[in-house]
C-alpha positions in Angstrom: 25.5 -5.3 -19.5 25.9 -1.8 -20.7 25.3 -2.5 -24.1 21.8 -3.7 -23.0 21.0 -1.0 -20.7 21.6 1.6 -23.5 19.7 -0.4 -26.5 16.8 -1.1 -23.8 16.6 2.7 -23.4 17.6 3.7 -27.0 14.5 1.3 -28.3 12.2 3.1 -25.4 13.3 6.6 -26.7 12.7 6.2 -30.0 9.0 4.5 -29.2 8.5 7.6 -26.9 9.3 10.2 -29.8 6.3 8.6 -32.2 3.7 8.3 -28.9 1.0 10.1 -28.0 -1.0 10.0 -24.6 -3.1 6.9 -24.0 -6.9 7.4 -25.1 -8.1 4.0 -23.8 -11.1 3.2 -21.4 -8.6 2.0 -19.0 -5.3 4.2 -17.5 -7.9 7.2 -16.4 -8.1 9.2 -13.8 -8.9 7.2 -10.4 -8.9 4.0 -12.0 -7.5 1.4 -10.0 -5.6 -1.6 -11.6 -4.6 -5.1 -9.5 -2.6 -7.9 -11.5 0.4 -9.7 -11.1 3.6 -10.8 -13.9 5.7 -13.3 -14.0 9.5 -12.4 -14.6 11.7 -14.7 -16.5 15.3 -13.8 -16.7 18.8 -13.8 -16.1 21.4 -12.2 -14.0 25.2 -12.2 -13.2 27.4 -13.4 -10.4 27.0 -16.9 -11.3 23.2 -16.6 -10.8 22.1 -17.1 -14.3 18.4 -17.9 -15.1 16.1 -16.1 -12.6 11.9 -16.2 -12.2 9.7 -15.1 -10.5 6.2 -13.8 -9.6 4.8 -10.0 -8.7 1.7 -9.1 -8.0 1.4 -5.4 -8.4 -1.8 -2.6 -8.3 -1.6 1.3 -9.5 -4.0 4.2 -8.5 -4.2 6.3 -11.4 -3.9 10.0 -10.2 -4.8 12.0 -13.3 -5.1 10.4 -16.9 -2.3 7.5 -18.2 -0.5 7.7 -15.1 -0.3 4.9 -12.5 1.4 5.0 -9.3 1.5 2.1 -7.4 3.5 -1.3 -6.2 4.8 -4.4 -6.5 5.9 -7.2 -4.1 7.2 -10.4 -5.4 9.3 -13.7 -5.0 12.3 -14.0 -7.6 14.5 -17.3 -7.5 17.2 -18.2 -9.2 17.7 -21.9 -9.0 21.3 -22.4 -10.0 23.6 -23.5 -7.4 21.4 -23.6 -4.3 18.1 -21.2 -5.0 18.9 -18.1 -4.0 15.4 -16.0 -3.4 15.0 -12.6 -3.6 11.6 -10.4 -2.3 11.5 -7.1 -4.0 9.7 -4.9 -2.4 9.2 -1.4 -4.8 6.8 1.3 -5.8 7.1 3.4 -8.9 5.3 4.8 -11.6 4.4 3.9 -15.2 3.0 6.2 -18.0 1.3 4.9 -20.6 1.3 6.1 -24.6 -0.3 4.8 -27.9 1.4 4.7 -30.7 -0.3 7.3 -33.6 -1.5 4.3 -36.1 -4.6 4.9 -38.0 -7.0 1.6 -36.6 -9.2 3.2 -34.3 -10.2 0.2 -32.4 -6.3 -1.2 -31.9 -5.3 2.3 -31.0 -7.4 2.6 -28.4 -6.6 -0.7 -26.6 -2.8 -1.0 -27.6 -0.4 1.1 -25.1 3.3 1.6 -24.8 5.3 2.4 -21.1 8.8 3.5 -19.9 8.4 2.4 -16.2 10.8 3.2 -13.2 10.5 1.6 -9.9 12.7 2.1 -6.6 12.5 0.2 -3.4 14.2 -3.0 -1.4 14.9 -6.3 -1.9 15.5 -8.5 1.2 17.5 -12.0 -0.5 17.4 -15.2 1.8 20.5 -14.4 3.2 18.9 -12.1 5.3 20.8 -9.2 3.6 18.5 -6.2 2.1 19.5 -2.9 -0.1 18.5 -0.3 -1.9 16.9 -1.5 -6.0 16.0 -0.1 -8.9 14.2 -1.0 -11.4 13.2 0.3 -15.1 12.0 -0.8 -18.0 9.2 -0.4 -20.5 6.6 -2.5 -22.2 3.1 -2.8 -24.0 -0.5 -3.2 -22.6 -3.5 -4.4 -25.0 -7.0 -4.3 -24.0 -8.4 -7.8 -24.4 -11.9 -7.5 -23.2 -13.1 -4.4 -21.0 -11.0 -3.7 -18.4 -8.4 -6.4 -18.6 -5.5 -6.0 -20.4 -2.6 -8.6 -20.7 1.0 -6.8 -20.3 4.6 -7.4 -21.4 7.6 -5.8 -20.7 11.4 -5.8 -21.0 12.9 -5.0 -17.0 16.2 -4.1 -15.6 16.5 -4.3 -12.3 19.5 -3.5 -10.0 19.5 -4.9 -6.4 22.0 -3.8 -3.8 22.1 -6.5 -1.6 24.9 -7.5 0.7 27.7 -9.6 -1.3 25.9 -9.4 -4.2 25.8 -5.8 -4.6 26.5 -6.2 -8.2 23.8 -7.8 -9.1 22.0 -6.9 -12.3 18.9 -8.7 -13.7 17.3 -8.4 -16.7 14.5 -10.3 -18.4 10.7 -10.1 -19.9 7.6 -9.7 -17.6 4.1 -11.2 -18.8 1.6 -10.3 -16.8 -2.9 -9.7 -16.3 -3.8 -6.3 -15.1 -7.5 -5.3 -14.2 -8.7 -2.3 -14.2 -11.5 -1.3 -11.2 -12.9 1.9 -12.7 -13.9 4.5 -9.4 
């Protein structure tokens, strides 16, 4: 899992070095974006594949960066569904990537993430999570962008305090310009 962890960040890093902040319509200053992902995955401790859905919204402060939420529902089916509602709020800044098309620059956007909060499991335990990761935004039509991302997320819960998930988010985010 270590090995993952570090070429998940090294891959982020090396994005980050070649960005430059977002120049999009979206991601500015007291924009407001609602959407939701849905997470498929994997974890340990016998859990194996894990999904899920999280509907999230960001208040953008100043320029590119969003503050906000997510609440979801993650399951992992295997061995009696174990459910999971994480509970986190974070922050995400977004970048573009310095390519010379105009039109793709402005709607294509790159993000390291980094969420804390709770997760409460079915088992009535709850703990402490984290949650990072990074991914890419593009602009389909004004104001709606689909998202994808690569997440880590670590939940301290009960027995399962070792948990650690990882998997791919796809998600709709739409931006309500203030």
């Amino acid at each position: 899992m270590k090995k993952q962890v570090l070429t998940i960040f090294a891959f982020m890093s090396l994005l980050l070095l070649f960005a430059v902040p977002a120049q999009a319509d979206t991601t500015m200053k007291k924009d407001l974006a609602v959407g939701g992902s849905l997470l498929l995955g994997g974890a340990n401790q016998n859990l194996g594949f894990i999904m899920g859905l999280e509907p999230n919204v960001m208040y953008f402060p100043i320029d590119n960066l969003g503050v906000g939420g997510r609440l979801g529902w993650n399951v992992a089916p295997k061995g009696g569904a174990f459910h999971m509602i994480p509970i986190l709020v974070g922050a995400q800044y977004y970048f573009t990537l310095p390519i010379k098309n105009k039109s793709l620059k402005k709607k294509l956007k790159l993000y390291p993430a980094f969420h804390l909060g709770t997760t409460i499991a079915d088992t009535g335990d709850a703990g402490f999570a984290i949650d990072f990761g990074g991914g890419v935004q593009y602009e389909v039509v004004k104001n709606l962008a689909i998202d994808g991302r690569v997440d880590l997320r670590v939940p301290m819960i009960g027995k399962f305090n070792k948990i650690f998930m990882g998997g791919v988010m796809f998600g709709v985010l739409y931006y309500l310009p203030m």
